[in-house]
N, C-alpha and C positions, 0 to 999 in steps of 0.2 A: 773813355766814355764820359769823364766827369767835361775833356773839355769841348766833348761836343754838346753836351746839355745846357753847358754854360751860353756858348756860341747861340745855340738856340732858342734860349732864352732870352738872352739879348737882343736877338733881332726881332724877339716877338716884342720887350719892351719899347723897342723902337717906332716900330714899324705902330703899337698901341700909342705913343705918344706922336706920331706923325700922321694920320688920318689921311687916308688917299679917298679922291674923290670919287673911284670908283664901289667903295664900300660904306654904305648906309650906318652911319654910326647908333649904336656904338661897334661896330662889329668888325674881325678881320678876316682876311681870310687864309683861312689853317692850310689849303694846299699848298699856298706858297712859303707859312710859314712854318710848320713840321716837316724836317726834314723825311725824306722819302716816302711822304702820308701817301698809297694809293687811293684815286679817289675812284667811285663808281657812283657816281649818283643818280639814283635810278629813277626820281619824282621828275628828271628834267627829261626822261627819255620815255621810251614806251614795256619798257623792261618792269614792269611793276604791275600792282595787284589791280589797277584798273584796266592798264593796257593803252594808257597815251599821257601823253606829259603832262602834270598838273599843275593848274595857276600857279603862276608869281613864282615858276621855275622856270626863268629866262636862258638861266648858261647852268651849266653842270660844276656847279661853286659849294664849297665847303663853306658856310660862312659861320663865326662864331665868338661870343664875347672872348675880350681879350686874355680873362682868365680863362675862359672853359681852353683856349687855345694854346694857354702855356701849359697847362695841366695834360694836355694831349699831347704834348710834344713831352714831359717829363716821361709817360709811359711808352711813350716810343722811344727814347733813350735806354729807359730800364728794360725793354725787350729786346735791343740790340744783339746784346749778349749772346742770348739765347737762339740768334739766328732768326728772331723773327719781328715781325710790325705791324701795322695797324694799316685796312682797308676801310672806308667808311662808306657806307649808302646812305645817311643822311644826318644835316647839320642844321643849322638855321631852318626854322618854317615857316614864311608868312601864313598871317591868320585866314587869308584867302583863299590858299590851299587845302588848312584846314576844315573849311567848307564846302570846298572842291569834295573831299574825302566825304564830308555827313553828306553832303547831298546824293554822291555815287552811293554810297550805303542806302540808301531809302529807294531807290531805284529799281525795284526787284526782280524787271526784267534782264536787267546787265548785270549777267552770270558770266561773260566772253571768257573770264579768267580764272575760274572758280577749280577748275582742274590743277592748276598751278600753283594758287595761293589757300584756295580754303576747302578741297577738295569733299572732307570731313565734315564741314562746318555749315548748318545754314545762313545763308547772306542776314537774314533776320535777325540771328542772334546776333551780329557782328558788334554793336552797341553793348547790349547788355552782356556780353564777354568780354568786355573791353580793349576789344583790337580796333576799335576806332572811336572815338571821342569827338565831343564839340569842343571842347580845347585841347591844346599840346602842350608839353612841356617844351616841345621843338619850338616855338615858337616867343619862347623867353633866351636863347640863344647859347644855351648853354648843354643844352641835349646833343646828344650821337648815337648813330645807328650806326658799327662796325662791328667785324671781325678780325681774326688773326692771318696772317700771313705768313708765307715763308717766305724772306728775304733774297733767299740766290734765286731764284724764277717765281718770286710773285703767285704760288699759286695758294689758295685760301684751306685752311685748316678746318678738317674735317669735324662739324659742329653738328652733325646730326641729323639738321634739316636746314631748309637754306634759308635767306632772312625774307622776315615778310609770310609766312609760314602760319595761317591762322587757327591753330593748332595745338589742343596741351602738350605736344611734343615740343613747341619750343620752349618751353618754361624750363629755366636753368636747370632744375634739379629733376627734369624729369626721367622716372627709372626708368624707361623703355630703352634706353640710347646704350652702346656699347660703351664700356671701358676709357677707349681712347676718344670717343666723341663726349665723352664726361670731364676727361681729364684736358680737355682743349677748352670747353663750356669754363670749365673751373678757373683756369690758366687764365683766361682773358678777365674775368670778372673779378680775379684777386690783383691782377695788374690794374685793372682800372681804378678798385677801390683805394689801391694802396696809391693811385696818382690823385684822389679827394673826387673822384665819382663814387655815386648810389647807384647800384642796379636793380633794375623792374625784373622782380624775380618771373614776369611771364612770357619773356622777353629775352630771350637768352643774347642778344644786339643791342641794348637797349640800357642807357647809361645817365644821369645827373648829373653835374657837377654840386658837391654836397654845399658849398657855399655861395651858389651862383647871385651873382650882381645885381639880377631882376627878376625876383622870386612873384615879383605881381605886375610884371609888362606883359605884355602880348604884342609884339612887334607885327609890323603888317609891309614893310618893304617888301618889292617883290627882288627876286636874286635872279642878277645881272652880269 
């Protein structure tokens, strides 16, 4: 394990000090460079809480400063072991989508997806419960939205409710969840802390990096 973390690291050093033209610096991108990262990225598709692709998600790219991206490849090392890895739905954000997001919140006829993502919830409160913001931390490039996997067939580790879930039931610690949907919540959130991520405890997907690069940018490329 040590020498594929090594391996990995290194090509993330590299690959941070050789700047490709395709990625909006400072940023790289983590699917190519954590080894076996599954990506799903749902902002670029129609799979999500609005229900169509959102600005400035051009291609379905993980993109992410080139710490947050070493550090995400450290915790997919250290979950090897264990037979399992990391899936993402969402990395980099432009602040455009951002907006995308406030403005579909204010919208209060388009409910299309309310059965899926907030079922519970009314659209009204979506601000003042804070599942949607006029700013991101996604959009300082060091944010992720994943889960766990299991390595021999890819399929995603039973967390309770699915991501994007606007709901006190995704809050990490929330008692309502079974046993093993706790000890999976758990699992991922001590792997990530222990690889230099903060977890948004309401947000059981939802992760920092504790020392990120640009704690007061707001990037606005859009992801290509």
């Amino acid at each position: 394990m040590a020498g594929l973390m090594r391996a990995a690291l290194t090509g993330l050093a590299l690959a941070a000090s050789q700047p490709a033209a395709a990625e909006p610096a400072p940023f790289v991108d983590a699917g190519r460079l954590v080894p076996r990262l599954v990506l799903d990225m749902r902002y670029a598709g129609s799979d999500n809480f609005v229900g169509r692709p959102i600005a400035g998600y051009e291609a379905p790219r993980c993109l992410l400063t080139p710490q947050a991206a070493r550090a995400l490849a450290r915790v997919q090392a250290a979950l090897a072991p264990e037979g399992l890895g990391l899936k993402v739905f969402d990395c980099y954000r432009p602040r455009r989508a951002v907006a995308d997001f406030a403005a579909w919140a204010r919208d209060a006829a388009d409910i299309r997806m309310k059965a899926a993502y907030y079922p519970r919830t009314d659209k009204a409160d979506l601000f003042r419960l804070g599942y949607i913001a006029e700013r991101s931390s996604h959009s300082r490039g060091s944010t992720v939205d994943l889960t766990l996997v299991r390595r021999a067939d890819g399929s995603e580790c039973d967390m309770g409710t699915p991501f994007d879930l606007f709901d006190p039931a995704s809050a990490t610690d929330f008692p309502g969840i079974t046993p093993e949907q706790a000890r999976n919540r758990h699992r991922l959130r001590d792997a990530m802390i222990r690889g230099g991520f903060v977890p948004y405890p309401q947000e059981w997907w939802h992760f920092t990096l504790k020392a990120e690069p640009y704690p007061d940018t707001a990037f606005d490329h859009p992801i290509r």
